[in-house]
N, C-alpha and C positions, 0 to 999 in steps of 0.2 A: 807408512812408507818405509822401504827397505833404507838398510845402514850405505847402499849403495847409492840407491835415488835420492837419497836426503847429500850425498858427495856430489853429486852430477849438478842439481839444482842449486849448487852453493858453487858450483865451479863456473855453472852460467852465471851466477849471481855479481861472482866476484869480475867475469870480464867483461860484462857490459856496464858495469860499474865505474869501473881504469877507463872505459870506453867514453864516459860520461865526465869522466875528471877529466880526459884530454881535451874532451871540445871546448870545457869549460874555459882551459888554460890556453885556448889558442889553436889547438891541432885539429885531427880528425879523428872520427872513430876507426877502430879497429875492425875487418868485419870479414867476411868469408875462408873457404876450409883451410884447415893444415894439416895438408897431408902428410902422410906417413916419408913416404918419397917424393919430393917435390917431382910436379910434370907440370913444364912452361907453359904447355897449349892450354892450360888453365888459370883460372884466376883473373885481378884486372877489375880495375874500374868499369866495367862493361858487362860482367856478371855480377857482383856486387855491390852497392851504395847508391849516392845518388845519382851519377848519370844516367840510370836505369827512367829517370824523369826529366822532361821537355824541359826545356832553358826557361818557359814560359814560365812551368812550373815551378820551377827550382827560384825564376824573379819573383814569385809574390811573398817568399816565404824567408824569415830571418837568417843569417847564413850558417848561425849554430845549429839551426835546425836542419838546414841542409848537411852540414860536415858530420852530423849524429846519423844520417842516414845507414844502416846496415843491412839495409835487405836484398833479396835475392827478387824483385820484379818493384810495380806499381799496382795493387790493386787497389787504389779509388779508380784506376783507368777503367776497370771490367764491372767495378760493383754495382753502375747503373744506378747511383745517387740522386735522389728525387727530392725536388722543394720543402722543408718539413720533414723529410725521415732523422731520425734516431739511429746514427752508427756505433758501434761501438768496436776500438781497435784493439784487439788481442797484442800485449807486446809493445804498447805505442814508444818505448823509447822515449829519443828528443823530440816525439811528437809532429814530424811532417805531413803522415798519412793524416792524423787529426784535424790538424789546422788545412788539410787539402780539402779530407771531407766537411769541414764546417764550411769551406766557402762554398760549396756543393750544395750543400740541407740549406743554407741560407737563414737569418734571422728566425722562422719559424721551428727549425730543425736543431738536433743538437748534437754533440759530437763531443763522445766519451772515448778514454784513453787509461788502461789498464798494462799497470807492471807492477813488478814487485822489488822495483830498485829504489829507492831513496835518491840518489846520486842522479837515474836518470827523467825519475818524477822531480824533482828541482830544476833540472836543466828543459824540460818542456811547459812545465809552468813558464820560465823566465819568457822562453819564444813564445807562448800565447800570451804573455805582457808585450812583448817588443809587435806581435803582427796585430794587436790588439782585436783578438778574437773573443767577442763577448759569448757564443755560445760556445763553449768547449766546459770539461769539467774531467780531471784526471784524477783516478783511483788507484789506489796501494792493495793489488793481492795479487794474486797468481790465477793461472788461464785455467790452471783444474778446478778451483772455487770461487768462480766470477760475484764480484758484492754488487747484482744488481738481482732486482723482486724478475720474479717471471714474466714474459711477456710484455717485457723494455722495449727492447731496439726491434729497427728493421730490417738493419744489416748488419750482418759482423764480418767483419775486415780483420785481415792479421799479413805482416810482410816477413816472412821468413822464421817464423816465430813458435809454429806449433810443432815443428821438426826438433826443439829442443828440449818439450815436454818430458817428463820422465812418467806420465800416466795419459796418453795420448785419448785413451776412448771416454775419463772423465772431461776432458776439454770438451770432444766432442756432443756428450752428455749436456754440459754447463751448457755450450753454445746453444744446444738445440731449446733449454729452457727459459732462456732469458731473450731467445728470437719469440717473436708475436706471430702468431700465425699467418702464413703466408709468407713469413718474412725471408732474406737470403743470405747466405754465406758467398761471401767473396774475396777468397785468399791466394795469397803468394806462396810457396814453400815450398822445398828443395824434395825431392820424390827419387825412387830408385827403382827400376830395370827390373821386374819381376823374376830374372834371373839372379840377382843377385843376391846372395844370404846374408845376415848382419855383419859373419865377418868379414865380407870380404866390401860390406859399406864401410865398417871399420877402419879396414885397409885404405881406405881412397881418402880419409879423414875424422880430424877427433869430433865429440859429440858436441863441445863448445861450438866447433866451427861448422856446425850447421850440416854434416854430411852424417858421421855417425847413427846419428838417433833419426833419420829419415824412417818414411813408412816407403814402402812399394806401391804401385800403381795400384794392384789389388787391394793391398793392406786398406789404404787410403779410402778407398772406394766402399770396401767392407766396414770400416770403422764408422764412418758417416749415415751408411745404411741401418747400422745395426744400432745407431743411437735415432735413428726415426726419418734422417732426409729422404728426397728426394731428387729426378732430374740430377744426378751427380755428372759432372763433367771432370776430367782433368785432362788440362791441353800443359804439352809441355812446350815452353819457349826458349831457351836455352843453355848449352851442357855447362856445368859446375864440375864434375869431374865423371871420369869414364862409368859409363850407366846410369850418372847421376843428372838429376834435369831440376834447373829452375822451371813450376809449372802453378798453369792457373786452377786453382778449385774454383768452384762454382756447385753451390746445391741449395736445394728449398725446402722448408720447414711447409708441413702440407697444408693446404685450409681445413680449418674444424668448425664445428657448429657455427652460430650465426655468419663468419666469413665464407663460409662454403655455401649458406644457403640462400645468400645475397646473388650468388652468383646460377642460381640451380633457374 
């Protein structure tokens, strides 16, 4: 890893960290761009955190868990969570998405939660004590080298989180081998305007804040394809800043041998 990507990965490191100390102490997380110029018609509890999730939702679950919220959508909304599946959350933070999809999989299903913060694997541990979630189980690494065996989970879920990668096509890579055949990708994450070049994503926001280190609509689509998906989708749902889109992925890991031939 470059002397740069090992600065970027320490600089996210460090503010979802402060992010995690704040819930902790009372407040809320910190969470979407800062731009270079501020522009009012952006920003706001409405693109970023948790109102982005039903009141329903936001009741079942601890309120630290709610106020650690930092993402750019909902994707347990789209992931299509089934009895028994094995999710696993790129990013999980204070752990909402987790504890959303554990109620999801249910008793038989399990719901794993991956970050590489200390600070904020402490403060989602506490919320799956207080929503007293017995299948949950959170892990210490990063999304370029997921610590689970291949052919784990059936979904993987991430809320705004792979846009802050500094090696995006290993993530992609990792996802695709630790998804079970057949299995799905269904993520949240902020995408950019195929007109627009890094710097001028740059321009509209730093890499911390989630605008920066964006892929494009192609990029995205490309990166996914060329680590093996398939059926790739990306629906954008709304602006973060000019060119820039909160949007849903969605793509499948294809059927191989016996799952393919169950099906033939």
């Amino acid at each position: 890893m470059s002397e740069h990507s090992t600065d970027l990965r320490e600089a996210v490191r460090r503010r979802y960290a402060a992010a995690a100390v704040q819930v902790t102490e009372g407040g809320t997380g910190c969470c979407g761009p800062q731009p270079a110029e501020t522009d009012d018609s952006f920003g706001g509890d409405d693109i970023f955190g948790s109102a982005l999730y039903s009141a329903d939702e936001r009741g079942t679950l601890p309120a630290e868990a709610v106020a650690a919220s930092l993402g750019c959508g909902n994707p347990t909304a789209v992931a299509e969570l089934r009895e028994g599946d094995r999710v696993l959350d790129l990013g999980s933070g204070g752990g909402i998405d987790v504890l959303l999809s554990a109620r999801r999989v249910g008793p038989t299903g399990r719901a794993y939660g991956l970050d590489m913060t200390d600070e904020m694997l402490r403060l989602a541990l506490a919320n799956a004590e207080k929503a007293g979630a017995a299948n949950v189980e959170f892990l210490k690494g990063t999304i370029e080298a997921i610590p689970l065996p291949a052919d784990t989970v059936d979904v993987v879920i991430s809320n705004c989180v792979i846009n802050l990668s500094v090696d995006k096509p290993a993530v992609f890579a990792e996802t695709f081998r630790v998804l079970k055949s057949g299995g799905r990708l269904g993520v949240s994450d902020v995408v950019a305007d195929d007109s627009l070049t890094a710097g001028q994503r740059a321009e509209r926001g730093d890499h911390v804040g989630c605008v920066a280190g964006a892929l494009s609509f192609a990029e995205y689509r490309e990166g996914l394809e060329a680590a093996g998906f398939t059926d790739v989708s990306i629906t954008p749902t709304h602006p973060v800043a000019d060119g820039m889109h909160s949007a849903l992925v969605r793509a499948t890991k294809p059927l191989t041998g016996p799952d393919r031939a169950s099906l033939a």
